[in-house]
C-alpha positions as CSV (number, residue, x, y, z in Angstrom):
1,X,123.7,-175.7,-67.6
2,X,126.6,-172.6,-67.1
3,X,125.1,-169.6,-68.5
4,X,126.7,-168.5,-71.6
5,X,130.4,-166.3,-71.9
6,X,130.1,-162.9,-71.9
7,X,130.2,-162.0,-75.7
8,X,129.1,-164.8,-76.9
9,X,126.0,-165.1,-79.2
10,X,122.7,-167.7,-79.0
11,X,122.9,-170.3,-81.0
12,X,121.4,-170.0,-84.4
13,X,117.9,-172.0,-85.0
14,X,118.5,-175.0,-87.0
15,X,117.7,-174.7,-90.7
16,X,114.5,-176.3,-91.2
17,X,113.1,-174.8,-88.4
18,X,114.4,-171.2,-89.9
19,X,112.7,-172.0,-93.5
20,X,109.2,-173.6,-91.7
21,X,109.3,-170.2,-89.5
22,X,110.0,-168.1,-92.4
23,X,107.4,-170.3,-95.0
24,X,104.6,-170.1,-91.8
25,X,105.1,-166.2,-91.7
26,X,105.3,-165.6,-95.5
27,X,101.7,-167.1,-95.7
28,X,100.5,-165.9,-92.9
29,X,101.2,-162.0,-94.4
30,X,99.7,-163.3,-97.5
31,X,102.9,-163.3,-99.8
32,X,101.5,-167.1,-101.0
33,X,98.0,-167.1,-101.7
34,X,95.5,-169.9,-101.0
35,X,95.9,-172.7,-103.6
36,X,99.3,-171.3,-105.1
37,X,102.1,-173.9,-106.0
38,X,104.7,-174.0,-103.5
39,X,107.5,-174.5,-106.2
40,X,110.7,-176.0,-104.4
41,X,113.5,-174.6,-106.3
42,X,112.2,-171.5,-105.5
43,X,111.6,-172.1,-102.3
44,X,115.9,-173.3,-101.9
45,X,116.7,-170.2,-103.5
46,X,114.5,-167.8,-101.6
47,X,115.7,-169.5,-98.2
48,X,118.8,-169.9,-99.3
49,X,118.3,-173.8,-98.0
50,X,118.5,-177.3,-98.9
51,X,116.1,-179.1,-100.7
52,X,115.4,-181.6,-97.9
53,X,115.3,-178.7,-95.4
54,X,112.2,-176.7,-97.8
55,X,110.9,-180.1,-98.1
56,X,110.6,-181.0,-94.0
57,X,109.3,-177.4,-93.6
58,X,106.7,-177.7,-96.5
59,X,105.4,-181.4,-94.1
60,X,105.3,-179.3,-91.0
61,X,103.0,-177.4,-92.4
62,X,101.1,-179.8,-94.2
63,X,100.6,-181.0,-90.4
64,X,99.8,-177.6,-89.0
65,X,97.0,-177.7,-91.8
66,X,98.5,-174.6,-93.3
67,X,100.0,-176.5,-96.8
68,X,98.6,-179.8,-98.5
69,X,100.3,-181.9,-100.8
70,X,98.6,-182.8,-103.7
71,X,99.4,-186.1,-106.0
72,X,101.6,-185.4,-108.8
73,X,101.6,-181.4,-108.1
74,X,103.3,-181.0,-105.5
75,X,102.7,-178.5,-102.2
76,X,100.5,-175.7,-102.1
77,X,98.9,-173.5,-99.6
78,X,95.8,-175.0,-98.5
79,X,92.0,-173.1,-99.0
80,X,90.1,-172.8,-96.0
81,X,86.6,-172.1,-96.9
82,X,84.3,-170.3,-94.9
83,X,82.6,-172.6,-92.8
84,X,86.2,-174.2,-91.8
85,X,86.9,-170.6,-91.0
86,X,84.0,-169.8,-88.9
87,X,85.5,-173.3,-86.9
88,X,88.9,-172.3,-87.0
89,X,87.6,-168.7,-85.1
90,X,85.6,-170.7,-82.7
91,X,89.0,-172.0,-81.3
92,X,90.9,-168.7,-81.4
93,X,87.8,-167.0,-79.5
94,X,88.5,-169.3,-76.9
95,X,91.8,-168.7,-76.9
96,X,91.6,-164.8,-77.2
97,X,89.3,-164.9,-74.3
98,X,92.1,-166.5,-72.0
99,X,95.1,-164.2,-73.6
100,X,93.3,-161.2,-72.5
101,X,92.2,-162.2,-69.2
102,X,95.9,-162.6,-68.5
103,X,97.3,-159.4,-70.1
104,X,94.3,-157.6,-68.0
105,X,96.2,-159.9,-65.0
106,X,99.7,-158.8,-66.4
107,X,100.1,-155.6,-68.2
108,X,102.7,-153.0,-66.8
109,X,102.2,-149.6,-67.5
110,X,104.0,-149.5,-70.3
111,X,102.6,-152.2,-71.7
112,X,98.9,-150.4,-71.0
113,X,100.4,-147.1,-72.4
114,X,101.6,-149.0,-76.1
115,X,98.2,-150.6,-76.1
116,X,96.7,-147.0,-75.9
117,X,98.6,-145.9,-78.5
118,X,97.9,-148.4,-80.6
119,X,94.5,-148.1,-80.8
120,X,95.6,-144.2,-81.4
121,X,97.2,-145.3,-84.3
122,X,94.5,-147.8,-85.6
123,X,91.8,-144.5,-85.4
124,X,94.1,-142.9,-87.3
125,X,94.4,-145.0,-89.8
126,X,90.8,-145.5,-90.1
127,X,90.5,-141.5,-90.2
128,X,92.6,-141.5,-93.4
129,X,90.9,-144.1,-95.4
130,X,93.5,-146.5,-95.1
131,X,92.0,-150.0,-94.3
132,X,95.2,-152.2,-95.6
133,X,96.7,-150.0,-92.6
134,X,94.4,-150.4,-90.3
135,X,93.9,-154.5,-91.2
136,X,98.2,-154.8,-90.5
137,X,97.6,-152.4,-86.8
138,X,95.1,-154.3,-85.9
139,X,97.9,-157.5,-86.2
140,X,100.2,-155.3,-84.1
141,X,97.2,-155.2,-81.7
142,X,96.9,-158.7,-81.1
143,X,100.4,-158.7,-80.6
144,X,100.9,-156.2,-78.1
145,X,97.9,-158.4,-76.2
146,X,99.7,-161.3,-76.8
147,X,103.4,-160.0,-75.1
148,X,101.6,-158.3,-72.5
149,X,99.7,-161.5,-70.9
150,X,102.9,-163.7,-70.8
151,X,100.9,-166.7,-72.0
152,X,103.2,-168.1,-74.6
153,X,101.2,-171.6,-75.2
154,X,98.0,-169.8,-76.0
155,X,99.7,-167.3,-78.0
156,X,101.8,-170.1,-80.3
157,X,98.7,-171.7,-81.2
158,X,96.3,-168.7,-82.2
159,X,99.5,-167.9,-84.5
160,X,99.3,-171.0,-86.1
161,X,95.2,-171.1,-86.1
162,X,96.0,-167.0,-87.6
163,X,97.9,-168.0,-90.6
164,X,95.1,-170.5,-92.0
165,X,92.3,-167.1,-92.3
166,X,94.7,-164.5,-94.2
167,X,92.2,-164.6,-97.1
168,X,89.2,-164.3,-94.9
169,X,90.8,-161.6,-92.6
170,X,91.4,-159.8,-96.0
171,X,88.0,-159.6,-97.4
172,X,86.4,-158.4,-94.1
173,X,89.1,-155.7,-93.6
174,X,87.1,-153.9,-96.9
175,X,83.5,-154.8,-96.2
176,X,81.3,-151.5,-95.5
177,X,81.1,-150.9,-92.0
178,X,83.4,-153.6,-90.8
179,X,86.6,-151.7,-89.6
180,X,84.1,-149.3,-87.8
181,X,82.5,-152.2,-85.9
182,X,85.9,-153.7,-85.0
183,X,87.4,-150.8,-84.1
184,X,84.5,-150.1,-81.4
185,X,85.0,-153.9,-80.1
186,X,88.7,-153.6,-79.7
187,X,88.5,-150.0,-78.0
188,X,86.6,-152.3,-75.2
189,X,88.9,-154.9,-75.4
190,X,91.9,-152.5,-74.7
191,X,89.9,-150.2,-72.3
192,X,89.3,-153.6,-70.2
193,X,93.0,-154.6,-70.2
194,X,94.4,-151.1,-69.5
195,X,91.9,-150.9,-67.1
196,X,93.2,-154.6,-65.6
197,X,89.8,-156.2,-65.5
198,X,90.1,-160.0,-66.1
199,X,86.4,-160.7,-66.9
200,X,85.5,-157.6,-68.5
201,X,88.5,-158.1,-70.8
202,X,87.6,-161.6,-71.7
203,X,83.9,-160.7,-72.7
204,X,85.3,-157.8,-74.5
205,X,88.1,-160.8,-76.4
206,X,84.6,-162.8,-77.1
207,X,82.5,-160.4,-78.2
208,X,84.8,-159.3,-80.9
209,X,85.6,-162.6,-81.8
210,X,81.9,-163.4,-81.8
211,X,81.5,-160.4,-84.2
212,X,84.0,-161.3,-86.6
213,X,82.3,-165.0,-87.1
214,X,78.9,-163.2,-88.0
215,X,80.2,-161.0,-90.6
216,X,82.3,-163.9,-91.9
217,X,79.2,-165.9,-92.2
218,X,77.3,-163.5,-93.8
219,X,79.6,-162.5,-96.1
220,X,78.3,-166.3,-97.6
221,X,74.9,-166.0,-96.2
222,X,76.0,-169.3,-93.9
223,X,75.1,-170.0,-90.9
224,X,77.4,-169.1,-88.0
225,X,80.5,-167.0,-87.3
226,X,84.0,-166.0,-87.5
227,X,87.5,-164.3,-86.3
């Protein structure tokens, strides 16, 4: 295929997949909580969309797991309870561990020195008091990980696998002692990848993960762990 004229501009994304991108993120930042209606007159206007555009969205994400549909009520975002969470971690461990085996492969030094930073900023944050802060850097983290290890597969999927645990994520951001914990695990995790050691950085990916399923657990008194 000829590469584009000079001038011209991509292609815009089809509407449905603009509203299922933009209804995947909203949830995903927690702007619909678990188990609220997902009205779809609101949903058209908000979007600015047709109806059967909101509605082929709202069944992509009934398949992603992210929405249900429930009998005479309509869509809503879908609970995950705590054991399903624990699972759901399980998967993005595995997955985390790969990402940042590749971004300790793959990281340039810029990419090294944002990663730096970034955990700057997260201490900061931390410093101050302000865990909501910290919870949204620590996002940015994952993201910076993500770009830097060029693994785009892995990286689509733990999105999707993300956006099913905001209210978990959420309530361990403000338990006593958490942030400091997962502060210490990602300051490996980020020393390992700067540092471009594979192996060490994957431990460093499980180890948090690891972490994050035992306080997710116990925040039930359940057996097993978290993200």
């Amino acid at each position: 295929m000829p590469p584009p004229p000079p001038g011209s501009r991509p292609a815009a994304p089809p509407v449905r997949s603009r509203v299922e991108d933009a209804l995947r993120r909203a949830i995903a930042e927690g702007e619909f909580a678990p188990g609220s209606r997902l009205v779809e007159a609101d949903l058209v206007a908000r979007f600015d969309a047709g109806r059967s555009h909101v509605r082929l969205a709202i069944d992509a994400l009934a398949a992603e797991g992210l929405v249900e549909r429930v009998p005479n009520r309509g869509a809503r975002v879908r609970v995950v309870s705590t054991e399903e969470a624990v699972a759901i971690t399980e998967c993005r461990m595995a997955l985390e561990a790969l990402i940042a085996g590749k971004a300790a492969e793959r990281v340039t030094d810029a990419e090294a020195g944002r990663l730096r930073a970034q955990l700057g900023a997260m201490r900061d944050a931390l410093a101050a008091g302000d865990l909501l802060g910290y919870s949204a850097l620590i996002q940015e983290l994952h993201g910076l990980l993500h770009a830097a290890a060029r693994q785009p597969v892995a990286a689509g999927l733990v999105d999707r696998l993300q956006a099913q645990l905001v209210r978990h994520q959420f309530r361990l951001s403000l338990r006593p002692g958490r942030p400091q914990v997962s502060l210490a695990e990602l300051g490996e995790l980020v020393d390992a990848v700067t540092g471009r050691d594979p192996g060490r950085a994957a431990a460093a990916a499980t180890a948090h993960f690891a972490s994050v399923i035992d306080a997710l657990a116990a925040s039930t008194g359940s057996p097993g762990g978290t993200p």
